[in-house]
N, C-alpha and C positions, 0 to 999 in steps of 0.2 A: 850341632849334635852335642847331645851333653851325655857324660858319666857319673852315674855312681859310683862305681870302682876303677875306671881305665878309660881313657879316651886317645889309644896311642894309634888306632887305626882312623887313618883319613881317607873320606871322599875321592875315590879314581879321579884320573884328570878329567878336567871340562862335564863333571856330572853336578848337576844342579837340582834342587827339592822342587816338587811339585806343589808346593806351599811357603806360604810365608806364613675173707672168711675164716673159721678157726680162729683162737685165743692167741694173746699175740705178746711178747713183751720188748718192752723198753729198751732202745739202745741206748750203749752207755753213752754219758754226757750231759749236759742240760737239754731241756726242751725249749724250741724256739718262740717269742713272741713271734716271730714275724717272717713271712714264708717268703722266700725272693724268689724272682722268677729264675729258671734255669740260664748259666753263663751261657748256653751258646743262645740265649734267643736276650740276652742284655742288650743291646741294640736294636733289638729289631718291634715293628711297629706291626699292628696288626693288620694281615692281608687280607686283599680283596679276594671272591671267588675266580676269578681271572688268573689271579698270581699263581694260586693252588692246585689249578685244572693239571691233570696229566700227573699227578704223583699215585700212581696207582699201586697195586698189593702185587708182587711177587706168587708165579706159580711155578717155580722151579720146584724139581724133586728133592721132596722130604730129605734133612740129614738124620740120620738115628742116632741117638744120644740115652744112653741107659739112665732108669728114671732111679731113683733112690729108694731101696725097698727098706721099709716099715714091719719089722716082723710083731705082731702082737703073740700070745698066750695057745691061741691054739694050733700056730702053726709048725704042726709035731713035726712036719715033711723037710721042714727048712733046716738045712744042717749049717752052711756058709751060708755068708754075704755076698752078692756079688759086686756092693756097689756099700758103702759107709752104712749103717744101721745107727741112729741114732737111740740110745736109752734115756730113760728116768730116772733119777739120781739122786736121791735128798744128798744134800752136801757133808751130813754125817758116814754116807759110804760110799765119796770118792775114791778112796785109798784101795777099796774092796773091788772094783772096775778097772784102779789102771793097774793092780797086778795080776790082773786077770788078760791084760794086754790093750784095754779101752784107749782111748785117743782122747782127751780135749780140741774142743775148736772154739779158740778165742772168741771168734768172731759171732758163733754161733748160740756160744754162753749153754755147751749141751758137752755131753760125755757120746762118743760112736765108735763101734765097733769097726774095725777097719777093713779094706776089702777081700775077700777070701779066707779070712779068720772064721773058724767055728764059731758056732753062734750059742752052744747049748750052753753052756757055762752061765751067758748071761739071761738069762732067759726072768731071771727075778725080777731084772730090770725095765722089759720088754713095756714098751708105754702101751697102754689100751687105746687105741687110737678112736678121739674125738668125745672123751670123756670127762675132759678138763671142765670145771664148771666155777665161776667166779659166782658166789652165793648176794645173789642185788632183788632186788623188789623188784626190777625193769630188767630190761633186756639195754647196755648200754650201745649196745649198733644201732638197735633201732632209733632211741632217743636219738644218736650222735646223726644217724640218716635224714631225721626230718631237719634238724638244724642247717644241715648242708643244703634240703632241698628248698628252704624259709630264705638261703642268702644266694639263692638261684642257680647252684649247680646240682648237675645232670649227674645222676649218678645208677646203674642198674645196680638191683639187688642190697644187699650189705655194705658198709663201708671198709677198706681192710684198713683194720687197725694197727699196724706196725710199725708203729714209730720211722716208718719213711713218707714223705714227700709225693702223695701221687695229683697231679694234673689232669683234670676233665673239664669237659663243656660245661660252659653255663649258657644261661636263656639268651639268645640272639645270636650264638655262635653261627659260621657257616662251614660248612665242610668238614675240614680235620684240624678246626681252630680249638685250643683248651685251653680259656680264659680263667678255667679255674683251679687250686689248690686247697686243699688240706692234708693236716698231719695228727693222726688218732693215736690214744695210749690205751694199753686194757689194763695195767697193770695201778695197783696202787688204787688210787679213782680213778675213773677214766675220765679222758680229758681229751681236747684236741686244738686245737686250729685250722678255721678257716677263712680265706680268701679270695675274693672275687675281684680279678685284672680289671673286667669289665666295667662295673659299676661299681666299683670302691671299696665296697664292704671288707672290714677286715676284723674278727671277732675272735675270741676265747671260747673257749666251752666245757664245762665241764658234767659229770653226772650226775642227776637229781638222787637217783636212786642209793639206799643204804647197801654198805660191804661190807661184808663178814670174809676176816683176812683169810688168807689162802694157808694150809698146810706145809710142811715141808716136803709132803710125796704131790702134794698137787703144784708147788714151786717146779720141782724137778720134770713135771708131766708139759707141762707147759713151756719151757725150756727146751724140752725134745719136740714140742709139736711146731716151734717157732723155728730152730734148728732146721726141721724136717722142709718146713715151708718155705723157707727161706735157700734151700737146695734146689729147691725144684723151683721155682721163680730164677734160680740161676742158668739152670741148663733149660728151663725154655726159653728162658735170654739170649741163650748161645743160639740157639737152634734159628732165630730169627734173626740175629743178627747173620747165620750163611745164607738165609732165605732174602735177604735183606740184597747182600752181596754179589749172589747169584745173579737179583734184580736188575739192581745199577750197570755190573757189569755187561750184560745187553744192552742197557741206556747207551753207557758211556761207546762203546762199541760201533751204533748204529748213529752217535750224534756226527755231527761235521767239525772240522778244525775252524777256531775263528781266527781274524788277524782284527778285526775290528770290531765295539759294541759300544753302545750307550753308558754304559756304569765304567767300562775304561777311558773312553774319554771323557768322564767327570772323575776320574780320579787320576785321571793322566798318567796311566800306567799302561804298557804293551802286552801283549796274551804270550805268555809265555807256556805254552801247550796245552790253554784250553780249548772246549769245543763249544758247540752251541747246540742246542737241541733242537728240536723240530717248532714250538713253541714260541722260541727267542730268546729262550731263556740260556744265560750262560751255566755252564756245568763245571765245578771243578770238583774232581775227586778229589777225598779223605784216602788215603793211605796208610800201612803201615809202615814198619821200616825196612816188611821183604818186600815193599812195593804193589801189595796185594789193596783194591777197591773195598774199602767196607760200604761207602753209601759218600754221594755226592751233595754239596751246594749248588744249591738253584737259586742264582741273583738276577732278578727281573730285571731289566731296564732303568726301571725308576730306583735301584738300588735295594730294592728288599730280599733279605737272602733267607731261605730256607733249607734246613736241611731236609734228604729223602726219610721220610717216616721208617723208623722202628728200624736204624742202623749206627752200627759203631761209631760213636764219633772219638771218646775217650782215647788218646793215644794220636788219634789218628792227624793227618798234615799231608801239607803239599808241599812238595822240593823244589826252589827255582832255583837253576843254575847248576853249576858241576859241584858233586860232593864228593871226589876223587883231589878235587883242587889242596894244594895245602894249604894252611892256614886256619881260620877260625869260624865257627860257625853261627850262622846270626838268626835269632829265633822270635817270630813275630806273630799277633795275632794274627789279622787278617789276610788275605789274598794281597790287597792294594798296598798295605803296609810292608810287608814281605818282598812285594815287587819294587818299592820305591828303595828300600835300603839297599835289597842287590843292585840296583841302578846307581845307588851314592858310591860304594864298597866295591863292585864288583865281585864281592864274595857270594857263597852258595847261601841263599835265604831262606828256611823253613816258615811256611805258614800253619798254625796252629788254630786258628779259625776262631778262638774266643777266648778271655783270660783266664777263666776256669781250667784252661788247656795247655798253657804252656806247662806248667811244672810235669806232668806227666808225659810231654810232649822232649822236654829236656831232659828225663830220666831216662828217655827209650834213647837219646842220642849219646848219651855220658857212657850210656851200658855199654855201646859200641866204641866210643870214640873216648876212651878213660883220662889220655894225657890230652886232646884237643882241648883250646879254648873254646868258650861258649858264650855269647852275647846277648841277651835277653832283650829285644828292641820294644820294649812296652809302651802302652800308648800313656800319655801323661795325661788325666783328667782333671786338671790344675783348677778349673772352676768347680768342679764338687768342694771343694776342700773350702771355697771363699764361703760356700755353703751351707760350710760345715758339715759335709757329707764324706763319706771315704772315698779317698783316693786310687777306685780300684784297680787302673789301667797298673800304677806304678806299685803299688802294693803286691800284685799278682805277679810283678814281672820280677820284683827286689824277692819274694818270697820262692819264686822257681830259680833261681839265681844262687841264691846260696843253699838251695840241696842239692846239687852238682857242684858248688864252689866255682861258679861262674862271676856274670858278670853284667849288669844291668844298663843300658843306657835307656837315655830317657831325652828325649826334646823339649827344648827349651821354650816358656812362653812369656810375655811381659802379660802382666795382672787382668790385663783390659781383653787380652788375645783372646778369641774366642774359639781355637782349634785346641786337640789335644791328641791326633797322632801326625804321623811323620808328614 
């Protein structure tokens, strides 16, 4: 075992290693050449329809979640908010909205009216919703749509242009596979990226068509429309990841405890309270830190692990061991990973299920545990690097490390070694 900052804890006695629509704008930042796939599916290979059977859709009762009301021009009746109202703002009269009591939302890049605030004051501001209009010879969705359907992804309707990341099918997919990405801009020209897992392709794009630049009241109209969209993409987010919840929790419920399975004895680690499902398939819940199921991994036999579709994974981990124990806490991607260091340490092991996941996974345990040490056991990808590729196991694990002021170990490999976690 080796440290980045500390190696003063050692291996329990006699424990041994298991190895040798709507106008959309731009978030800030640069735009990306190149679309990676999502951390939690960095490892994983694409599944058979075999693997996939049995992940079905949740019919648990609706949770109601208030939608974010949009007031335009004629709505005389409307006096309050009951829920943020976002405005139109040319940025020459900010000043004239937040002493009127407006709000900024960084994130949003939009001026709102806050919730139960009167609303007539602002009413000059009120966006006309779905009026924004980017002056081009073409329509750039449509263009940006055929391009996506030319490098083989599936896509219904519009493309949504929002400067985020969305994954769909491409031609050959089966099931609930999304071998495909792209990432669309409206702002400026439009422009995008896309990607196909499947068959290789991986392309730039931008619009044929002429722009005639945008106004300062149509900058601020489009600002509140993306504001607005980008709300409500949130709380139906929310709303499915309870519906998501609701799901598993009957899963996990009705599956059986295992003591033994195929992927644990190739990774020569013990079930430390998982189940197995009807299937074969082993089930480990995602948790949070009250202990509440957001949505589970499903690791087939032959080791391929999926998460339940359309559930929290962000935050979420599995706890091996006592976390009442004193001492330090040791924080790891996967299940197997996790399970191998509590067996070296004896200590309480968190699994964080993928690299992308630790740092948010150590921020929720720092919040709780301020003065605890914190051990980041990252997997070390030592062959990327001869690659000259990034090092992401130990990257992911040094960078959630030091925003808790923790502490990263990392396993040792000689150049030839061909492993890279514990």
């Amino acid at each position: 075992m080796s440290a980045s900052s500390d190696d003063s804890y050692k291996p329990a006695a006699g424990a041994t290693s298991r190895k040798s629509p709507g106008w959309w704008q731009r978030r800030a930042g640069t735009r990306p050449t190149e679309i990676q796939p999502r951390d939690q599916e960095r490892e994983l290979e694409a599944p058979g329809p075999d693997e996939r059977a049995g992940l079905s859709e949740g019919t648990g009762p609706e949770i109601i979640i208030r939608p974010p009301v949009i007031a335009t021009g004629n709505h005389s009746a409307m006096t309050t908010a009951g829920d943020r109202t976002y405005l139109a703002v040319p940025y020459g009269e900010k000043d004239d909205v937040k002493a009127l009591g407006a709000k900024w939302d960084p994130e949003g890049k939009a001026w709102f009216v806050p919730a139960g605030m009167a609303l007539d004051a602002f009413q000059p501001w009120f966006p006309a919703k779905g009026q924004v209009c980017i002056a081009v010879d073409s329509d750039p969705r449509a263009e940006f749509a055929r391009a996506l359907r030319a490098c083989g992804l599936q896509i219904d309707g519009s493309p949504e242009m929002d400067g985020q990341i969305h994954r769909v099918a491409v031609e050959g997919d089966r099931g609930r596979a999304r071998s495909g990405a792209y990432i669309g801009y409206l702002d400026g020209r439009p422009a995008g990226h896309i990607q196909n897992f499947r068959t290789g392709i991986k392309t730039d794009w931008k619009a044929s068509g002429q722009i005639a630049p945008l106004n300062a009241q149509d900058r601020a109209q489009m600002a509140a429309e993306v504001a607005r969209q980008r709300h409500d993409r949130a709380v139906e987010r929310e709303r499915q990841y309870e519906r998501t919840a609701q799901e598993v929790e009957a899963i996990w419920a009705a599956a059986a405890p295992v003591d033994a399975h195929p992927y644990l004895s190739a990774k020569d680690v013990p079930s430390h309270g998982l189940r197995q499902a009807a299937d074969g398939r082993l089930l480990v819940p995602v948790r949070d830190t009250d202990g509440k199921i957001w949505t589970l991994q499903h690791i087939g036999a032959g080791g391929l692990k999926l998460f339940h579709e359309d559930g929290r994974v962000e935050g979420g981990h599995y706890v091996i061991g006592d976390l009442d124990r004193p001492g330090p806490l040791l924080i790891a991607e996967g299940y197997a990973t996790a399970a191998t260091v509590h067996e070296l340490t004896g200590l309480p092991a968190i699994a964080a299920f993928n690299a992308g996941n630790l740092a948010a996974v150590a921020q929720a345990y720092r919040a709780r545990h301020a003065d605890r040490p914190v051990y980041i056991a990252g997997d070390n990808d030592h062959r990327r690097e001869t690659e000259g590729k990034p090092n992401v196991g130990r990257e992911k694990a040094e960078q959630a490390a030091a925003l808790i002021s923790g502490f990263a170990l990392l396993p040792a490999f000689q150049e030839q070694d061909a492993g890279s976690d514990w």
